[in-house]
C-alpha positions as CSV (number, residue, x, y, z in Angstrom):
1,X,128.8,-78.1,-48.7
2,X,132.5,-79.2,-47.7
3,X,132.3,-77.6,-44.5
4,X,128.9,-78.3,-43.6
5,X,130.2,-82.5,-44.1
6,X,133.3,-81.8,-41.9
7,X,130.9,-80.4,-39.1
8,X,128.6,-83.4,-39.2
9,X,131.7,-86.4,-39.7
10,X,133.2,-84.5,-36.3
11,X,129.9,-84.5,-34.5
12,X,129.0,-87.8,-35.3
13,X,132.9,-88.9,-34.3
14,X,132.7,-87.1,-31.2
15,X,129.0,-88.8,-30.4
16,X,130.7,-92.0,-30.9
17,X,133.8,-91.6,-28.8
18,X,132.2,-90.1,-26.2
19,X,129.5,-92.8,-25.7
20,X,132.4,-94.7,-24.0
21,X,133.1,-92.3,-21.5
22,X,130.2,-92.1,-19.0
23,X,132.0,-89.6,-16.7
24,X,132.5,-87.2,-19.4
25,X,129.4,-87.4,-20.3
26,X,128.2,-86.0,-17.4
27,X,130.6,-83.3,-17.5
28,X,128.7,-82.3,-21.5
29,X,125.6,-82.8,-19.9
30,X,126.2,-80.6,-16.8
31,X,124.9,-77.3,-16.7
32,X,127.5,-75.6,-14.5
33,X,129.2,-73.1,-16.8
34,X,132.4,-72.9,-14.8
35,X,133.0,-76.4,-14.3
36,X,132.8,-77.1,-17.9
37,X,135.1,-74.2,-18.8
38,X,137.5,-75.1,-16.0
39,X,137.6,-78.7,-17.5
40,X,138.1,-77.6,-20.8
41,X,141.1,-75.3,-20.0
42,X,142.7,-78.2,-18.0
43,X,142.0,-81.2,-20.9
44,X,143.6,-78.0,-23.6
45,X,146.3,-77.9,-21.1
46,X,147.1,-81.3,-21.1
47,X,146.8,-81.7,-25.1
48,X,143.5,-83.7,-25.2
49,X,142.2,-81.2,-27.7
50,X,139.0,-83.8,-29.0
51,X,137.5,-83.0,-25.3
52,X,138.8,-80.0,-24.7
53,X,137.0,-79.0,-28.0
54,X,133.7,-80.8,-27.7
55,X,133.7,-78.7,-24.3
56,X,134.4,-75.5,-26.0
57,X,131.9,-75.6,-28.5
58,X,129.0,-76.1,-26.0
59,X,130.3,-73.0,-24.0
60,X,131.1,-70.6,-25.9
61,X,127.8,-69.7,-26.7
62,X,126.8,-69.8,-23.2
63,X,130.4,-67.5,-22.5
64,X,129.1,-64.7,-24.8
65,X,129.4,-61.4,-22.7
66,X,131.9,-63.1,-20.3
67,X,135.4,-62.4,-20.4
68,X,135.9,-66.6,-20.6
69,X,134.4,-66.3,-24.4
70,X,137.6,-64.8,-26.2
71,X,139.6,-67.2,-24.4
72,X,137.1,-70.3,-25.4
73,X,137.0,-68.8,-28.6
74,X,140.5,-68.7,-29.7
75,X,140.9,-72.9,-28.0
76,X,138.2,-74.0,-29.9
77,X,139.6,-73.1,-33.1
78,X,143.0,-74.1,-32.0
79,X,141.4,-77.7,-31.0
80,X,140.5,-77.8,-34.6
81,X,143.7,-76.9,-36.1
82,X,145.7,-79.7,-33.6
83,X,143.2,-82.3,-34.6
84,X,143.8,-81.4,-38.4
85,X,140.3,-79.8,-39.6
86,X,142.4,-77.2,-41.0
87,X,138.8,-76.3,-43.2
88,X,137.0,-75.9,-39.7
89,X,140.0,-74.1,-38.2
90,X,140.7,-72.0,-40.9
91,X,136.7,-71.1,-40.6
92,X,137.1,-70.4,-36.7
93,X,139.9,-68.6,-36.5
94,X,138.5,-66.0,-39.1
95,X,135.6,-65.4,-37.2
96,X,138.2,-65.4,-34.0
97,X,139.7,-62.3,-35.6
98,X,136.5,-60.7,-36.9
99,X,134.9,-61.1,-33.3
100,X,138.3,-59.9,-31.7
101,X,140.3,-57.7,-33.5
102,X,142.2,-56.2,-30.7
103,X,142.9,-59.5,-28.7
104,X,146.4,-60.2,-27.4
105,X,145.6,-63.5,-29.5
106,X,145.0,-61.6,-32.6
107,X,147.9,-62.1,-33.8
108,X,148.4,-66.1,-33.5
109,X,145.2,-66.5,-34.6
110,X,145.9,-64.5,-38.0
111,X,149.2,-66.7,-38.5
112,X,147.2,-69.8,-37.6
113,X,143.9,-69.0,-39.9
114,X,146.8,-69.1,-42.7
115,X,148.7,-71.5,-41.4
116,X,145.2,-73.7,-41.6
117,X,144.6,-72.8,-45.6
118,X,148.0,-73.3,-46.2
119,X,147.9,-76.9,-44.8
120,X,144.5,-77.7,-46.6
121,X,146.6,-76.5,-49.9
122,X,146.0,-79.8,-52.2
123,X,148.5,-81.2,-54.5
124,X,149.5,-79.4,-57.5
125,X,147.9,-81.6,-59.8
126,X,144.7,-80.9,-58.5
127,X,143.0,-77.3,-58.8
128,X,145.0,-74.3,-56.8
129,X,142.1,-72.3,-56.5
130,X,142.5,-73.0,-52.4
131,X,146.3,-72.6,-52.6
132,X,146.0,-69.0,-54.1
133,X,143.4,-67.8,-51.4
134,X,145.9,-69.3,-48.7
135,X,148.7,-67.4,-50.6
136,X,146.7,-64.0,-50.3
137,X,145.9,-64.4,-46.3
138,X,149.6,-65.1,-46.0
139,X,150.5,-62.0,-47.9
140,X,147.9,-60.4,-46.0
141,X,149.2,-61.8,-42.7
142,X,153.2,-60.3,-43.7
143,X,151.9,-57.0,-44.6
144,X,149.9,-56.2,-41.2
145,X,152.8,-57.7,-39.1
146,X,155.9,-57.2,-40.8
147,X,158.2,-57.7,-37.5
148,X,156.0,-61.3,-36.3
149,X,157.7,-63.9,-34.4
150,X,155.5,-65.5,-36.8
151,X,157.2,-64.5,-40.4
152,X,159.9,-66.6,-41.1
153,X,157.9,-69.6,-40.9
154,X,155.3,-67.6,-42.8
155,X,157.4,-66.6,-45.6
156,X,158.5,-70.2,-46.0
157,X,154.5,-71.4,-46.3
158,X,154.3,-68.5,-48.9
159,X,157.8,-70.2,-50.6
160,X,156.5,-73.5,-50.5
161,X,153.0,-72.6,-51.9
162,X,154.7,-70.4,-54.8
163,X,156.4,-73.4,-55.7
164,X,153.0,-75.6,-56.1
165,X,151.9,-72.7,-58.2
166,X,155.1,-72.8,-60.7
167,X,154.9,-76.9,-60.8
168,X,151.4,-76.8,-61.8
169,X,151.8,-74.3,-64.3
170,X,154.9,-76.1,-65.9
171,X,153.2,-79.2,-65.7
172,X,150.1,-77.9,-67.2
173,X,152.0,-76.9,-70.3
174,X,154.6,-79.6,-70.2
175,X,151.5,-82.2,-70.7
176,X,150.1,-79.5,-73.6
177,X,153.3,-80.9,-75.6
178,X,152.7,-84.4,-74.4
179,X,149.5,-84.3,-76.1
180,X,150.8,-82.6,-79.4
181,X,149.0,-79.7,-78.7
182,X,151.6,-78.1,-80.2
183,X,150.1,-74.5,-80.5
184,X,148.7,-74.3,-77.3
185,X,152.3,-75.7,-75.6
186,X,153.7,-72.6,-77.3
187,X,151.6,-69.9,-75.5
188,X,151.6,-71.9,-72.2
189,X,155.3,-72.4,-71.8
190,X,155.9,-68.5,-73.3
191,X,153.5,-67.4,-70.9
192,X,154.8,-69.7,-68.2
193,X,158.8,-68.3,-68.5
194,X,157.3,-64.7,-68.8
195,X,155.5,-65.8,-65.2
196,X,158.1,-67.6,-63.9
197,X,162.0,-66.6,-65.0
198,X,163.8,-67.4,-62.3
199,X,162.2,-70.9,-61.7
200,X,164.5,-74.3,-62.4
201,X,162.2,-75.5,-65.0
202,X,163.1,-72.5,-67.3
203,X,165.5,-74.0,-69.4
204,X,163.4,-77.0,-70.2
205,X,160.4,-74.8,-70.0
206,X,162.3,-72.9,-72.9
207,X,163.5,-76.5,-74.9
208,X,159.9,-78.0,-75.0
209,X,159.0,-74.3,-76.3
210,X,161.6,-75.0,-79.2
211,X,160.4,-78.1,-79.9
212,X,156.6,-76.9,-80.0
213,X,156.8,-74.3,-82.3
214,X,159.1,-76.5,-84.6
215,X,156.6,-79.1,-84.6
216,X,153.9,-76.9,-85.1
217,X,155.8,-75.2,-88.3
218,X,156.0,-78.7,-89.4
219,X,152.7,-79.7,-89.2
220,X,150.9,-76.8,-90.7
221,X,150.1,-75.5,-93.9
222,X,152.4,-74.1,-96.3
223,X,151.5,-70.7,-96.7
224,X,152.0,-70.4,-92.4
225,X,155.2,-72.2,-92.9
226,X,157.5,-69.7,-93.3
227,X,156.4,-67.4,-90.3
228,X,156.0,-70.2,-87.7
229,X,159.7,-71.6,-88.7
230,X,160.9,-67.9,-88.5
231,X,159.5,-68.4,-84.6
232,X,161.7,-71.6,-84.6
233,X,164.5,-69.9,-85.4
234,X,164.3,-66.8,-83.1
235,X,163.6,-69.5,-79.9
236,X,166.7,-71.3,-80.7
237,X,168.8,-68.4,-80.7
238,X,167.4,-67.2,-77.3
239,X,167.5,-70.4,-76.2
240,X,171.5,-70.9,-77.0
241,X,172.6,-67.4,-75.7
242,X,170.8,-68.1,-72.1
243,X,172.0,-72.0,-72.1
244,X,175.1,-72.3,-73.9
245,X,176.1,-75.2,-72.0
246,X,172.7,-77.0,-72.1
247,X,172.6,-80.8,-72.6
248,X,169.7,-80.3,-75.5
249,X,172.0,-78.2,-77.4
250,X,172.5,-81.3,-80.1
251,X,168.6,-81.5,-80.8
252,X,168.2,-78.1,-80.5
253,X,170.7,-77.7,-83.1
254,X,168.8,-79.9,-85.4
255,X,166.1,-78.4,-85.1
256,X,167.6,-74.9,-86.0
257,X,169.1,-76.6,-89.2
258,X,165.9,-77.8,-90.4
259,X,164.2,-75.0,-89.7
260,X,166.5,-72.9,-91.6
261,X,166.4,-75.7,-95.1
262,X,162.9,-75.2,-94.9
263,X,163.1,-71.3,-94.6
264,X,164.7,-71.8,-97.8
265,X,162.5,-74.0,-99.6
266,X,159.9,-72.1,-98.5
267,X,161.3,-68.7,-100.0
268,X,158.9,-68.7,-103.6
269,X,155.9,-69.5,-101.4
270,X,153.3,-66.7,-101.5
271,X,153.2,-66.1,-97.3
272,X,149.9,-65.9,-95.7
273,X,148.3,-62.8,-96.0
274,X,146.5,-63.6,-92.5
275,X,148.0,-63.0,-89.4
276,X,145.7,-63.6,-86.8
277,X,145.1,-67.0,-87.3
278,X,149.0,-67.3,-86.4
C-alpha cells in the first residue's frame, strides 16, 4: 500500500510539473526511442534527475532486449534514489540486480539498494522493523563484497543503524521503569545488557535494573520478599565491582542497606514455596 501511494504522489507530481513545459512534453509524447533515451542520458548527465527519470520510466519497457535497457535500468532507480524515494529506489534497484546479476553496475546498485533502506530507516522511537531488514541487505552487501570501494561507508550505515537498534531497546525498557512496571523493567534491562554489553547505556542500564528489582521486592508480597531482595542484593554487588567509581554509588548504596534490614526481618517468614511466579 506504501509503495503503491509513493508511485501515484510521483506520477501525479510529475503530471503537474510537466504541464508547464510544452517542449518536454513533446519529447514524452514522441515515439522516437533513441531520442528519448539520448535525452534522458543527457538531462541524468546534467543532474535533472525528475526528467531524466520520467524519461526512463517510459523507455525502459520499450528498451527490453536492447543493450540501452540495463543502462536505463540502473538511472531510473538512481533518479529515484537522488530525488529521495528511497522506498521506490530501494524497490528498483532490487529488481536492477535480480534482472542483472552480472552487470558492471551490480555492484553500485547492491550498495545503493542498501544505502536506500538504510535512509528510509525511521527514528528509533518508532518501529525498527525497516531498520533490521536494511541491517540484513547491508550485512548481505559486506559479505558478497568484502574488498568494495563501497564498505567503509557501508560499515558506518551498519554502525549507525546498530546504534538506533540499542537506543530503542534501552529506551523501551528505560520507560518500563518510568511506568513502574517494575517486573517487566527487570527482564528488559537484564535482557538488554546481555544484548548490548559494550554499549554506553550499560551502567545506567545496570542502575535502573537495581532500582527495579528493589522496587519490585518492595512492593510485593511477603512470602516473595525475601527472594526478590536476595536479587537486590546480588545486582548491587555486580553493579559496584563493574562501576566502582559510578556517580549512583550513594543510592545504590541505600538501596543495598535496605535490602539487607529487610533480608533480616524477613528471616522467620515461611518463603514461597512457588517459584515460577518469581
Amino acid at each position: 500500500m506504501r509503495f503503491t501511494r509513493l508511485i501515484t504522489t510521483a506520477f501525479l507530481a510529475s503530471t503537474l510539473l510537466l504541464g508547464s513545459c510544452t517542449g518536454y512534453q513533446k519529447l514524452l509524447k514522441s515515439a522516437n526511442v533513441n531520442e528519448k533515451y539520448e535525452a534522458a542520458i543527457k538531462y541524468y548527465d546534467k543532474g535533472d534527475y525528475f526528467r531524466s527519470g520520467a524519461l526512463l520510466e517510459e523507455l525502459i519497457p520499450l528498451l527490453k532486449g536492447r543493450p540501452e535497457a540495463e543502462k536505463a535500468q540502473f538511472y531510473f532507480a538512481n533518479t529515484n534514489y537522488q530525488q529521495r524515494n528511497y522506498v521506490l529506489s530501494a524497490y528498483y534497484f532490487k529488481q536492477f540486480t535480480d534482472t542483472y546479476p552480472n552487470s558492471s553496475y551490480t555492484e553500485e546498485a547492491n550498495f545503493l539498494h542498501a544505502k536506500s533502506l538504510f535512509r528510509d530507516s525511521p527514528g528509533y522511537e518508532l518501529d525498527q522493523t525497516n531498520t533490521v531488514s536494511a541491517l540484513e541487505v547491508i550485512q548481505d552487501f559486506l559479505n558478497t563484497y568484502p574488498t568494495s570501494q563501497f564498505r567503509s561507508e557501508t560499515e558506518g550505515m551498519s554502525q549507525e543503524l546498530q546504534k538506533k537498534l540499542e537506543n530503542k531497546a534501552f529506551q523501551s525498557a528505560k520507560l518500563y521503569y518510568s511506568l513502574r512496571y517494575n517486573q517487566a523493567a527487570v527482564t528488559a534491562l537484564t535482557n538488554f545488557n546481555q544484548q548490548y554489553p559494550a554499549s554506553s547505556y550499560a551502567e545506567q542500564a545496570d542502575y535502573l535494573r537495581l532500582a527495579a528489582q528493589y522496587a519490585w521486592a518492595k512492593e510485593s508480597i511477603e512470602s516473595k520478599q525475601r527472594e526478590r531482595f536476595l536479587d537486590a542484593v546480588a545486582i548491587y554487588q555486580h553493579f559496584i565491582d563493574t562501576y566502582p567509581q559510578s556517580k549512583s554509588l550513594r543510592t545504590a548504596q541505600t538501596m543495598y542497606d535496605d535490602s539487607r534490614a529487610q533480608l533480616e526481618l524477613l528471616k522467620n517468614v515461611p518463603a514461597d514455596p512457588t517459584t515460577a511466579a518469581k
